[in-house]
C-alpha positions, -999 to +999 in steps of 0.1 A: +217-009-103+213+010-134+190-023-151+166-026-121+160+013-115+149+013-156+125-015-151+111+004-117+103+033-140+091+012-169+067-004-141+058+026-125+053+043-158+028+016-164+006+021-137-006+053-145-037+064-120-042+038-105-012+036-079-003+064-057+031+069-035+037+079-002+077+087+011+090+092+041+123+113+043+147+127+073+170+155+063+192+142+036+176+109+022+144+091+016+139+063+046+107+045+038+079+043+012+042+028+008+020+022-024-015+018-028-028+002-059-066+017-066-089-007-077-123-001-090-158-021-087-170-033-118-209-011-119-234-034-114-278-030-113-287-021-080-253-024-065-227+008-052-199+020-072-172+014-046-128+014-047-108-006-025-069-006-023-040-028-015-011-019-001+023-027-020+059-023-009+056-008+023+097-004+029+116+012+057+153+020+056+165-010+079+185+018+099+150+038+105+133+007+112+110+005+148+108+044+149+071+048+132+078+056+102+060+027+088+029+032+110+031+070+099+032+057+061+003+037+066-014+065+088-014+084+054-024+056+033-053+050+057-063+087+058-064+091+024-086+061+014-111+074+041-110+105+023-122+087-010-146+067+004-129+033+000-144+002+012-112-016+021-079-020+020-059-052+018-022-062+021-001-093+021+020-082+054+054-098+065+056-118+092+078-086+115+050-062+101+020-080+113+024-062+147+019-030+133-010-038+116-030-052+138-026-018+160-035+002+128-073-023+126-063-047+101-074-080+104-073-117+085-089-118+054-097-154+055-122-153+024-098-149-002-086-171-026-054-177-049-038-196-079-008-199-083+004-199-117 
């Protein structure tokens, strides 16, 4: 609705540079979308600069679903972080998606950590 598409732009608004957009479309309509928030290593003596990413909100049209579009998404978010040099990319996958994943490289991050709040 009308309340939830002004609160995606007031978020995306928000993000400014440091989240980039990939869609998919077939003829008429948008059918999937992935996001990549950028993040940015803190410079430290004697260490690299370095970026990682993770990946947000990688959605399919549930009609489109099982057709590549996702792995095609994520192709391009993959390309483009080895364009920039990242060190990594990270994502919280459903279980469905983990699959497709694992074909693209990805593996368990078993070193991380959370609160929740």
């Amino acid at each position: 609705g009308g309340e939830c598409a002004g609160r995606v732009r007031a978020w995306w608004e928000r993000q400014g540079d440091q989240r980039i957009c990939w869609l998919a479309f077939d003829d008429r309509q948008g059918i999937g979308m992935a996001n990549l928030a950028v993040f940015e290593r803190m410079p430290h003596v004697g260490v690299p600069d370095g970026r990682w990413g993770y990946v947000g909100n990688v959605w399919v049209d549930p009609t489109q679903r099982r057709r590549g579009v996702a792995t095609a998404l994520m192709t391009a978010v993959i390309d483009w972080c080895c364009a920039g040099s990242f060190e990594r990319i990270v994502l919280n996958p459903s279980e469905m998606s983990m699959p497709m994943y694992r074909g693209l490289g990805f593996r368990p991050a078993d070193e991380l950590m959370r609160l929740d709040l």
